[in-house]
VEXTOR-612793 format. One line per 4 residues: number of its first residue (from 1); for each residue z, x, y of N, C-alpha, C, O. Coordinates in pm, whole numbers. Layout:
N
NUM = Z:X:Y:Z:X:Y:Z:X:Y:Z:X:Y ~ ...
This chain:
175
1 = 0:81:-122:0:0:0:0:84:127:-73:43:217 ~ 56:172:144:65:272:235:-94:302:308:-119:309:429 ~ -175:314:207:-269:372:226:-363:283:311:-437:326:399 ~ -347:108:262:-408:12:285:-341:2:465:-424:-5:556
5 = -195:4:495:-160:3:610:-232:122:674:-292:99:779 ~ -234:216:635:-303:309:767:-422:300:763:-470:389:833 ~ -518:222:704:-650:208:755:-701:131:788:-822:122:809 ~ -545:-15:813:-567:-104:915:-528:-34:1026:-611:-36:1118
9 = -431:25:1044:-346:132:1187:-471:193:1225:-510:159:1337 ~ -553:282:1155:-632:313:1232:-734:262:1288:-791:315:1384 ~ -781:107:1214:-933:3:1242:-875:-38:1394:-941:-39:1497 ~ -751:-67:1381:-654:-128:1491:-669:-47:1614:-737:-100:1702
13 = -620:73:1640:-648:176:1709:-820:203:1750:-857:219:1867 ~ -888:203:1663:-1030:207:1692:-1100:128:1784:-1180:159:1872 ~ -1037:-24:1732:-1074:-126:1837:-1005:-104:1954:-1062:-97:2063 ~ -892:-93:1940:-862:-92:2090:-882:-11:2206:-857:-39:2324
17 = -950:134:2139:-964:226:2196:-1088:233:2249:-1123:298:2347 ~ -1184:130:2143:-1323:77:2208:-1306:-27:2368:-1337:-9:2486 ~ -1275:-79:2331:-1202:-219:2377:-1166:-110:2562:-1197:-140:2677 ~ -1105:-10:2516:-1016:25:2628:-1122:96:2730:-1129:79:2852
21 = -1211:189:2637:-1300:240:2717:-1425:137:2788:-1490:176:2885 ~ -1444:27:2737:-1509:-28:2758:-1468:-133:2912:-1525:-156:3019 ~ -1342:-175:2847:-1298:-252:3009:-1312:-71:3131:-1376:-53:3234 ~ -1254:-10:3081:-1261:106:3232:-1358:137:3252:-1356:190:3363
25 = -1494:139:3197:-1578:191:3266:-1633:65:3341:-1696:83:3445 ~ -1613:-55:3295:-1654:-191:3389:-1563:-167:3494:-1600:-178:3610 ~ -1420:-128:3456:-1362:-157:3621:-1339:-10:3726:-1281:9:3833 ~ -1418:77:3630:-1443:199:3760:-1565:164:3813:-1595:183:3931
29 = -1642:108:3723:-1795:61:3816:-1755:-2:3917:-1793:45:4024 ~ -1652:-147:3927:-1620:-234:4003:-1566:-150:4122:-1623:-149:4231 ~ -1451:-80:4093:-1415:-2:4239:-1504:92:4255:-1441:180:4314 ~ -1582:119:4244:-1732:199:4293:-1825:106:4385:-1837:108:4507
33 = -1894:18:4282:-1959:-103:4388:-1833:-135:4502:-1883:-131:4615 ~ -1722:-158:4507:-1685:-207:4645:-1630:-62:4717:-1658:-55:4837 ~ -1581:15:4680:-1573:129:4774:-1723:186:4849:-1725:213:4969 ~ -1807:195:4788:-1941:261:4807:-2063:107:4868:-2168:123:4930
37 = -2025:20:4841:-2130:-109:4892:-2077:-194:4948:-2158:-251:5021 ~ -1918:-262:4959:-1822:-356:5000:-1828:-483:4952:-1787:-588:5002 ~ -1927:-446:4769:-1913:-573:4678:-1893:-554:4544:-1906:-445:4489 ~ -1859:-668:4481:-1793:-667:4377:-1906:-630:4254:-2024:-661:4266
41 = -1848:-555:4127:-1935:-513:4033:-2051:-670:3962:-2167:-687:3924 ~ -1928:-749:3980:-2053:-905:3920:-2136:-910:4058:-2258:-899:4048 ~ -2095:-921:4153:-2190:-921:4257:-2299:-843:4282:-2398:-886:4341 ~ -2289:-715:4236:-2429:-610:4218:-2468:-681:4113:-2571:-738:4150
45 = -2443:-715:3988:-2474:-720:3870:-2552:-841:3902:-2669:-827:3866 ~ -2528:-953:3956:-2613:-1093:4009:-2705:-1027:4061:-2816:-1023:4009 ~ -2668:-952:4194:-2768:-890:4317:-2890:-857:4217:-3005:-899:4218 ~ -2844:-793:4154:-2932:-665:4056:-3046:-791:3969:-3165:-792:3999
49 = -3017:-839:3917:-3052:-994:3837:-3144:-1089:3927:-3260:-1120:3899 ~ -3069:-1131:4041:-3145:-1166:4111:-3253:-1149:4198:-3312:-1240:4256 ~ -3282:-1007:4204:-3387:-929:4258:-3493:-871:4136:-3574:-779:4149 ~ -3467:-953:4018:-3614:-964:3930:-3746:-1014:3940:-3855:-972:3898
53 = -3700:-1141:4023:-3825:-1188:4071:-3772:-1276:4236:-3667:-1277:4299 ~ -3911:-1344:4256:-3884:-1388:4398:-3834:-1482:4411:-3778:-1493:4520 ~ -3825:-1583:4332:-3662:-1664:4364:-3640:-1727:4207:-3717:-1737:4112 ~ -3478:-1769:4230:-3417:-1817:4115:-3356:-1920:4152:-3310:-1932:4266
57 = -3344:-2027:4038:-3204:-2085:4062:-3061:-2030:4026:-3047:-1909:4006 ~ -2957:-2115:4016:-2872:-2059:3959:-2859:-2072:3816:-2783:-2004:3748 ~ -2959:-2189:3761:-2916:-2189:3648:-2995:-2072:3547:-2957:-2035:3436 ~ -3164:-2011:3655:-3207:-1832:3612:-3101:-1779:3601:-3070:-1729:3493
61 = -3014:-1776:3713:-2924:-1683:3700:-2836:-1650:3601:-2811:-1537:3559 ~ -2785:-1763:3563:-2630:-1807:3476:-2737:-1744:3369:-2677:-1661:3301 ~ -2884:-1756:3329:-2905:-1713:3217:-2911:-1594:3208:-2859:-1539:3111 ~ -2990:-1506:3330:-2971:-1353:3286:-2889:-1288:3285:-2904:-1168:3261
65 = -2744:-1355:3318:-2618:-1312:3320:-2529:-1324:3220:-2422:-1263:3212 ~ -2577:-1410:3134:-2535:-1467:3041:-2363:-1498:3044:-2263:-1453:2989 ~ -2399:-1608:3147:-2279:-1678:3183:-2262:-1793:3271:-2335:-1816:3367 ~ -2167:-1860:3236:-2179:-2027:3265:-2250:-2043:3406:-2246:-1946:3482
69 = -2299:-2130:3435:-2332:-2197:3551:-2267:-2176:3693:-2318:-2161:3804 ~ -2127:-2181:3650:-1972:-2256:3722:-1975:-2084:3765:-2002:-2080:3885 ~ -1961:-1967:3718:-1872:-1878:3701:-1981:-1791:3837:-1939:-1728:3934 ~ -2131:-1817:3795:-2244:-1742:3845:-2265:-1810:3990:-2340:-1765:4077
73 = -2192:-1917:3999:-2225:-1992:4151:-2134:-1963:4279:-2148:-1975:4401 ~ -2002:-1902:4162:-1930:-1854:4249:-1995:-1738:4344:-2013:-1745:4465 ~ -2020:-1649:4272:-2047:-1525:4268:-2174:-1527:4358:-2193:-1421:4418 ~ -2256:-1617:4377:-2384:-1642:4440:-2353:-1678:4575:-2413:-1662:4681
77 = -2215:-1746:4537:-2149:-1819:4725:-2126:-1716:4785:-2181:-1713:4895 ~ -2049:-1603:4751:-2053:-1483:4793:-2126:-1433:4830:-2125:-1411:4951 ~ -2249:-1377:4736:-2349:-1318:4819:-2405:-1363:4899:-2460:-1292:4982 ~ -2411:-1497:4903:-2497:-1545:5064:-2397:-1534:5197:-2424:-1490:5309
81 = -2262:-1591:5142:-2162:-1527:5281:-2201:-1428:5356:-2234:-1417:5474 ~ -2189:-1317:5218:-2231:-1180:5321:-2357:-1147:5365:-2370:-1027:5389 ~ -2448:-1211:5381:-2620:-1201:5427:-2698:-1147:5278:-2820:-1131:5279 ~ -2622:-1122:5160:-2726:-1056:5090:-2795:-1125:4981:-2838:-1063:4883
85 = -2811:-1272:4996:-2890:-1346:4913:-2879:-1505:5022:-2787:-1538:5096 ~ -3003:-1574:4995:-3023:-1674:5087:-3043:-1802:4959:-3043:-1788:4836 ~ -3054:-1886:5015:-3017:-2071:4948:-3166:-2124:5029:-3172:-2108:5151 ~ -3261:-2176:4969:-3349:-2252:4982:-3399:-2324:4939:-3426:-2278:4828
89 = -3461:-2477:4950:-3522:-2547:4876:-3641:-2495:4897:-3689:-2452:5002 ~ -3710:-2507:4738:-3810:-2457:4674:-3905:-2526:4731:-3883:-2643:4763 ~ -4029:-2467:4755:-4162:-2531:4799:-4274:-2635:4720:-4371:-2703:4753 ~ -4196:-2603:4594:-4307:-2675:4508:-4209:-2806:4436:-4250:-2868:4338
93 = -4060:-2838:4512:-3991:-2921:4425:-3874:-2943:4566:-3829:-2832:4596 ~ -3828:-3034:4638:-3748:-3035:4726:-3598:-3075:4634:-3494:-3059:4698 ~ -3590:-3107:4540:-3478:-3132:4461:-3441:-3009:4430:-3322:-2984:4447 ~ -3484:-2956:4406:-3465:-2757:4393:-3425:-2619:4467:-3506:-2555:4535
97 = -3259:-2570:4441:-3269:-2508:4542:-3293:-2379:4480:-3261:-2354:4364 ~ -3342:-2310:4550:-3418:-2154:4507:-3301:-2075:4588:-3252:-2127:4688 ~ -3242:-1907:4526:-3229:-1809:4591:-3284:-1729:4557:-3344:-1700:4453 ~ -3261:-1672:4679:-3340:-1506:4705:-3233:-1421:4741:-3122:-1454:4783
101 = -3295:-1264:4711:-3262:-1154:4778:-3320:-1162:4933:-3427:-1213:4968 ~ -3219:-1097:5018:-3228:-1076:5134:-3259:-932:5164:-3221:-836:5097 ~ -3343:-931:5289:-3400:-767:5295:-3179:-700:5309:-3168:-581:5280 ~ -3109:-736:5328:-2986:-639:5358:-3007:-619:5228:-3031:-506:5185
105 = -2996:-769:5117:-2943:-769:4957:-3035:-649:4895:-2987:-576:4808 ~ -3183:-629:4949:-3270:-547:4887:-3188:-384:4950:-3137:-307:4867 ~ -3186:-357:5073:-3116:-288:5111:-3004:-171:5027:-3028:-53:5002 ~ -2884:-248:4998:-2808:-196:4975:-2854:-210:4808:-2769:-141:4752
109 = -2922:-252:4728:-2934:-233:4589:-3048:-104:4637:-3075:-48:4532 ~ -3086:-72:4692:-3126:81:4724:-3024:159:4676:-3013:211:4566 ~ -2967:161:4751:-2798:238:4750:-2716:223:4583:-2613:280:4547 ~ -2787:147:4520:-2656:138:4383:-2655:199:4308:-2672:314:4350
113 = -2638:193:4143:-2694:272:4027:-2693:122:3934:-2653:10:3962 ~ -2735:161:3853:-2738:-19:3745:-2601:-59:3718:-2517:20:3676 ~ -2582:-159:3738:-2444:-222:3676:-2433:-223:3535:-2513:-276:3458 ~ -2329:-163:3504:-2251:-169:3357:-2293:-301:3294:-2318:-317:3174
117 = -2298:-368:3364:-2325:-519:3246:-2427:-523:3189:-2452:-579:3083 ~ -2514:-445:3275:-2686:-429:3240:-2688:-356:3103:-2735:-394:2996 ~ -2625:-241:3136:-2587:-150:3007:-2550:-188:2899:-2596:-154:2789 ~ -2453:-273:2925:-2397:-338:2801:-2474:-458:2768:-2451:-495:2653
121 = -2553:-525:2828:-2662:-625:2761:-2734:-546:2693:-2748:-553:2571 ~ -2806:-437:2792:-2877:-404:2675:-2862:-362:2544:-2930:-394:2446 ~ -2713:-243:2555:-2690:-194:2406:-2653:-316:2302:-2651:-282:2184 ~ -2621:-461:2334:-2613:-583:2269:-2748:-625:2214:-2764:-657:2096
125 = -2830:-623:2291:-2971:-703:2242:-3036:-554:2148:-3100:-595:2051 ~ -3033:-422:2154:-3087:-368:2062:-3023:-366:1931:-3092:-304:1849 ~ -2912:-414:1883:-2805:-446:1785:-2867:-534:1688:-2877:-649:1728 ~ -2915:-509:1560:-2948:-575:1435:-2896:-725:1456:-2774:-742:1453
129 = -2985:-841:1479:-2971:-999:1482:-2837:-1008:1423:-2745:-1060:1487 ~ -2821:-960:1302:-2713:-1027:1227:-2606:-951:1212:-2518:-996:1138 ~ -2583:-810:1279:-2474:-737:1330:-2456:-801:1510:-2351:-761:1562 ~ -2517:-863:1573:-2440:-902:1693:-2402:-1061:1633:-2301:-1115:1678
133 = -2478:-1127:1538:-2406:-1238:1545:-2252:-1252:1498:-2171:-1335:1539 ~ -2230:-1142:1396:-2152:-1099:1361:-2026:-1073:1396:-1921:-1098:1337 ~ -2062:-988:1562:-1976:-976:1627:-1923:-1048:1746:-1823:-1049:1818 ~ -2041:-1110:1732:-1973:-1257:1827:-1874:-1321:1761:-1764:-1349:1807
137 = -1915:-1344:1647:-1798:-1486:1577:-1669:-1345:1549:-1558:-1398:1548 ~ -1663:-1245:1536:-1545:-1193:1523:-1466:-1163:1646:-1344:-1178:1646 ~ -1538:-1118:1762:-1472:-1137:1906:-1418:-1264:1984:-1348:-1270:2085 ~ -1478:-1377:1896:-1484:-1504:1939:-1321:-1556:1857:-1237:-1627:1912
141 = -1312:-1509:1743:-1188:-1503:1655:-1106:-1410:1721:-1000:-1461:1757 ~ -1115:-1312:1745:-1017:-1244:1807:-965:-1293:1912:-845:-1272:1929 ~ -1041:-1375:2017:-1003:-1409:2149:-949:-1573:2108:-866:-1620:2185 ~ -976:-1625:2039:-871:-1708:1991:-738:-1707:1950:-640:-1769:1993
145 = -755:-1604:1835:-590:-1531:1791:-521:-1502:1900:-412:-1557:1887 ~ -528:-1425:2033:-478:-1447:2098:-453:-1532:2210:-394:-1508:2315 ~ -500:-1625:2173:-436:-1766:2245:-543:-1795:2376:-506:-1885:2451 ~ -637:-1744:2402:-740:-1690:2516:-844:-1789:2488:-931:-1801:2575
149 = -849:-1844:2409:-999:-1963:2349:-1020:-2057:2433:-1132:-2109:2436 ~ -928:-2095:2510:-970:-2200:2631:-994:-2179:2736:-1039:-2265:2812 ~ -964:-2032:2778:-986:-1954:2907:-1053:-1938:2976:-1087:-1821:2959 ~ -1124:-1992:3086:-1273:-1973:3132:-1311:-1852:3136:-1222:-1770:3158
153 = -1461:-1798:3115:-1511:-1721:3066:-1558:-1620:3213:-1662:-1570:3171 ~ -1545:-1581:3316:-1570:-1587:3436:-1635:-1414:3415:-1606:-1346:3316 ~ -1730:-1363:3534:-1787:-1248:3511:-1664:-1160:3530:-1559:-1197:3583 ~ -1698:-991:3461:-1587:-913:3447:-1581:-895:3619:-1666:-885:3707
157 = -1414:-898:3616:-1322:-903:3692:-1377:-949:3847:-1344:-887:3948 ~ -1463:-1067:3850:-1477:-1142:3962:-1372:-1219:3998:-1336:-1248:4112 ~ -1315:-1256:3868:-1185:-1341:3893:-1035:-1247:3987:-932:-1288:4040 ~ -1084:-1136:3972:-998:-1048:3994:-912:-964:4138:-816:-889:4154
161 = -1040:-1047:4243:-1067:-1010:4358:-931:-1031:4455:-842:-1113:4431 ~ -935:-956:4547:-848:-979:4641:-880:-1087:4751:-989:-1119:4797 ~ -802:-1117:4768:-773:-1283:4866:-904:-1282:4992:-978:-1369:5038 ~ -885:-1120:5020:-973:-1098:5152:-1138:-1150:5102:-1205:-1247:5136
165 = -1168:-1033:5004:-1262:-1011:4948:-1303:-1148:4888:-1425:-1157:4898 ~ -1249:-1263:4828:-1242:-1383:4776:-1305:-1465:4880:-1385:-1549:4840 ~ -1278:-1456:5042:-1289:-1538:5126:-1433:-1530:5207:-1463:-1602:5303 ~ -1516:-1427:5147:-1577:-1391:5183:-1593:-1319:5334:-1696:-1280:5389
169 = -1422:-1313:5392:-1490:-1228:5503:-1434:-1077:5508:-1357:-1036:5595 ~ -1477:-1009:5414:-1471:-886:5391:-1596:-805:5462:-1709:-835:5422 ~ -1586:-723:5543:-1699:-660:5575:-1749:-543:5484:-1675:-470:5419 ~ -1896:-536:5488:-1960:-408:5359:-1890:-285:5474:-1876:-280:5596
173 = -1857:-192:5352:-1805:-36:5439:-1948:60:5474:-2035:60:5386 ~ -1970:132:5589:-2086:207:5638:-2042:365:5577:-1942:431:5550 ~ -2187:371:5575:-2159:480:5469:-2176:616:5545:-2160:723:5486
């Protein structure tokens, strides 16, 4: 039995040590995008998304983000606060509202490097079909076990923001 405990101790350790490196390099990206741009890492990561093509809705968005509707609209209210994405009804549908990148929004994604999320979508989608489904339903179990299954799902650490930064009147820092 001994043997069987330490090579859960170590699977245990493995994950978490994945787990660990993985949240820090999302939240050194995050204090990077706002020290170096004066926005939040989901907010490049939208910015970045949303400057694929010439306009989106939100519900483009929520998809290339791969995340709810609710969570990506926040994050969109933001960027238009600060001038770097605009709200329009679409020309070919007035029920439709379209955003865009703004020449600032184009601007300062000059200035960035790719957002971590990008990174991590991608190393997800090159992952054998049935090794990510895999690991969905086991992350999806894990985040249940710990009691987290009803939790809204919100982009990494947007939820996380400071009151200022939340209110949108944070000014971008000059570089």
């Amino acid at each position: 039995m001994p043997s069987s405990a330490s090579s859960t101790n170590a699977s245990v350790t493995q994950i978490l040590d994945a787990l660990r490196r993985m949240t820090r390099h999302l939240r050194l990206a995050d204090r990077q995008a706002e020290q170096r741009l004066g926005i939040s890492g989901a907010q490049l990561f939208t910015l970045q998304q949303l400057a694929r093509s010439r306009a989106q809705s939100v519900n483009d968005l929520a998809d290339l983000t791969h995340t709810h509707q609710s969570s990506v609209s926040v994050v969109v209210r933001r960027l238009v606060e600060q001038g770097l994405a605009a709200r329009r009804q679409s020309d070919d549908d007035a029920r439709r509202v379209e955003l865009r990148i703004t020449a600032a929004g184009q601007a300062l994604l000059r200035r960035s490097a790719v957002a971590p999320q990008e990174r991590l979508i991608s190393a997800l989608e090159r992952m054998p079909a049935a090794a990510l489904s895999r690991l969905a339903d086991l992350l999806e179990h894990l985040v249940k076990g710990m009691g987290a299954g009803t939790q809204p799902a919100e982009m990494f650490f947007e939820g996380n923001q400071s009151p200022q930064t939340k209110s949108g009147s944070r000014r971008q820092k000059k570089r």
